[in-house]
C-alpha positions as CSV (number, residue, x, y, z in Angstrom):
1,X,0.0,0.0,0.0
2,X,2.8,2.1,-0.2
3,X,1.9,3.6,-3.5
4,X,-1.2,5.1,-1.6
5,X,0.7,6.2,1.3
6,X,-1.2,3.8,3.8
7,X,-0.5,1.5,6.2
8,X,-2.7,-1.6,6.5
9,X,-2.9,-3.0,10.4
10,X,-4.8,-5.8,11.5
11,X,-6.2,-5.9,15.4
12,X,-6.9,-9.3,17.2
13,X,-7.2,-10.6,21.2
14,X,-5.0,-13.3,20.7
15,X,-1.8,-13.2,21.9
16,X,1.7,-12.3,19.8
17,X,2.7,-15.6,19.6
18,X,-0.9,-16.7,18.2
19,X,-0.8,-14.2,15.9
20,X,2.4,-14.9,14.0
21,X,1.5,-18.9,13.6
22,X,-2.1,-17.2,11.8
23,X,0.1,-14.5,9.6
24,X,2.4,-17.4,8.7
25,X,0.1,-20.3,8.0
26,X,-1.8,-17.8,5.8
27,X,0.6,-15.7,4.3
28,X,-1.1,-12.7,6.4
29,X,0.7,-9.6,4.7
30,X,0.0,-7.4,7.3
31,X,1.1,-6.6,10.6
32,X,-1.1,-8.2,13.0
33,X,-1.3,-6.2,16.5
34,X,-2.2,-8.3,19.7
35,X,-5.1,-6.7,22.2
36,X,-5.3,-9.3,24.5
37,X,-7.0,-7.4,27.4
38,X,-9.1,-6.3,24.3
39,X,-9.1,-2.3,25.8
40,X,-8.2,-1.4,22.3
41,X,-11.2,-3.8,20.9
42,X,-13.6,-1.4,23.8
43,X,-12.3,1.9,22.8
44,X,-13.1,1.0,18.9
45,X,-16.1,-0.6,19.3
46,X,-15.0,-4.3,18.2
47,X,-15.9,-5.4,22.0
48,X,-18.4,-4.8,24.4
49,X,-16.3,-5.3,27.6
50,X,-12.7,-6.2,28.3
51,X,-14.0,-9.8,29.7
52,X,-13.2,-12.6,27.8
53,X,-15.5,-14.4,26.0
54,X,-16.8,-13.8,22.7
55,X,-15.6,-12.9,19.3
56,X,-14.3,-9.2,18.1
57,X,-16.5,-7.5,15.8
58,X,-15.3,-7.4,12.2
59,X,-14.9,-3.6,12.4
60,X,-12.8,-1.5,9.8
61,X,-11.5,1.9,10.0
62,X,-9.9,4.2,8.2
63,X,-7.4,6.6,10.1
64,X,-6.0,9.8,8.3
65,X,-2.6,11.4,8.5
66,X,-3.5,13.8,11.3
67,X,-4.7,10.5,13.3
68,X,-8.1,11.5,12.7
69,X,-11.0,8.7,11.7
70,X,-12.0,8.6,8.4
71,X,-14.1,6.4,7.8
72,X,-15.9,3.3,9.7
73,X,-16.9,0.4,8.1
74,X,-19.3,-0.8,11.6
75,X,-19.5,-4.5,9.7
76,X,-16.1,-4.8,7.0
77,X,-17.2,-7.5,4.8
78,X,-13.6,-9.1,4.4
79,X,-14.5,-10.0,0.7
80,X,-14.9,-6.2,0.0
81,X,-13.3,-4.2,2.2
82,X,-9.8,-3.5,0.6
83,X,-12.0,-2.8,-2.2
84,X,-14.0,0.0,-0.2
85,X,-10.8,1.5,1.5
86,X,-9.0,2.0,-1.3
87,X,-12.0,3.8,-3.0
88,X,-11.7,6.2,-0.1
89,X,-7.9,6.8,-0.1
């Protein structure tokens, strides 16, 4: 994404270690962030609480330059959504 100036970052509550055997069993080409007290998943909507249990809402955003939001996709279909970022960049 370099061409557009972007950085693409993926969010999940498993832990580091978790998260490098997903990005290398399927080729993930993104950095993959860990939030496993989910307070990052709270403060962007992707999780109710910070108790465990539960999956992460499939939420997408798009954060400018001046770390200001963007854009929200509230449900990122993961069939479209590089699709529909890119036609905002």
């Amino acid at each position: 994404m370099t061409d557009k100036n972007a950085v693409v970052l993926g969010v999940s509550f498993d832990s580091p270690e978790d998260n490098n055997v997903f990005a290398q069993k399927w080729s993930f080409p993104y950095a993959l962030l860990s939030d496993p007290t989910r307070a990052m998943g709270v403060q962007y909507g992707a999780a109710e609480s910070t108790e465990k249990g539960g999956y992460a809402k499939r939420i997408g955003y798009l954060i400018g330059t001046d770390g200001r939001i963007k854009a929200v996709w509230p449900k990122a279909d993961t069939k479209t959504f590089a699709e529909d970022v890119l036609a905002r960049l």
